[in-house]
C-alpha positions as CSV (number, residue, x, y, z in Angstrom):
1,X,0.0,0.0,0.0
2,X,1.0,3.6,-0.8
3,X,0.9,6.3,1.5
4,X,-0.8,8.9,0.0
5,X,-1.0,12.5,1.8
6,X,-4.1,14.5,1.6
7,X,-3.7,18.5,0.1
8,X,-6.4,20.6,1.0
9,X,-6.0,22.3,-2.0
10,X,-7.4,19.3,-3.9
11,X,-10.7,20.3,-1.9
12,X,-10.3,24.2,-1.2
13,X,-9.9,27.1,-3.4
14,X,-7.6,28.6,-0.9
15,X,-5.8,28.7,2.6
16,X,-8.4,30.3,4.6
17,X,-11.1,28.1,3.2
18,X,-9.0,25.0,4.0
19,X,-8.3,26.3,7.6
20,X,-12.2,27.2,8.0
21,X,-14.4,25.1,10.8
22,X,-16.8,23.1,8.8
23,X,-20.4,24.0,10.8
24,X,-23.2,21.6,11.4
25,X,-26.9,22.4,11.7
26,X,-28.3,25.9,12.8
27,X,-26.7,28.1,15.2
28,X,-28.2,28.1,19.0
29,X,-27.8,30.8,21.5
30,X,-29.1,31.0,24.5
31,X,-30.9,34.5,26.3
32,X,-29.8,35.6,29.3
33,X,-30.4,38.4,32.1
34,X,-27.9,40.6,32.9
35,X,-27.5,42.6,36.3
36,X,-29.7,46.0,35.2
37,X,-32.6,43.3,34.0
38,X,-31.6,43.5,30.1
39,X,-32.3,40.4,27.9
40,X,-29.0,39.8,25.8
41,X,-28.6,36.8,23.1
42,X,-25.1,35.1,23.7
43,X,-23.4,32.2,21.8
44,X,-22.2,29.5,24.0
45,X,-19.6,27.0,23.1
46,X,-20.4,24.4,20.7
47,X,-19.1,21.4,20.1
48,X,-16.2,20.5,18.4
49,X,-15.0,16.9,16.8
50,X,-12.8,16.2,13.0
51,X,-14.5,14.7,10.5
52,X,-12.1,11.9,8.4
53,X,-10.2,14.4,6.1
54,X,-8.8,16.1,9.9
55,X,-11.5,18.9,9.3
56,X,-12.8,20.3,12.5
57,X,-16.1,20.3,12.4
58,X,-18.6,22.5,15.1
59,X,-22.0,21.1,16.0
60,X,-23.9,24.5,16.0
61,X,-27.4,23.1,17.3
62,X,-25.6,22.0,20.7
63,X,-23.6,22.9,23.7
64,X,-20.4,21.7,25.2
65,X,-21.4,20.8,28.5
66,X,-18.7,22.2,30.8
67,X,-17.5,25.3,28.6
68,X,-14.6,25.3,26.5
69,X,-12.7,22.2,28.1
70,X,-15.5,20.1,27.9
71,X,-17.6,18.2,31.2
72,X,-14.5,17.2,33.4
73,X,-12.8,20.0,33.3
């Protein structure tokens, strides 16, 4: 067997495209109260996993339980 290397260019146009988090369903944020009784919309963190090309790939319609470093943190 050969060991063939995947270029991202064989699947991007460019660098930034290549780099770019793939997304997954529709975005959820979550409303909140601040401390003067406001109603702001904020974006929690999302979940994060590679797909089989090494893509990272974030799961917009859910949230990482435990923030950024995940449940055990």
């Amino acid at each position: 067997m050969s060991n063939q290397q995947i270029t991202p260019i064989l699947f991007f146009d460019n660098v930034e495209d290549a780099l770019a988090p793939l997304s997954a369903g529709t975005e959820y944020n979550v409303c909140v109260l601040d401390c003067s009784g406001n109603t702001i919309s904020i974006s929690p963190p999302h979940p994060t996993y590679t797909n089989e090309f090494g893509k990272a790939v974030v799961q917009l319609n859910a949230v990482a339980l435990g923030g950024i470093n995940g449940l055990n943190n």
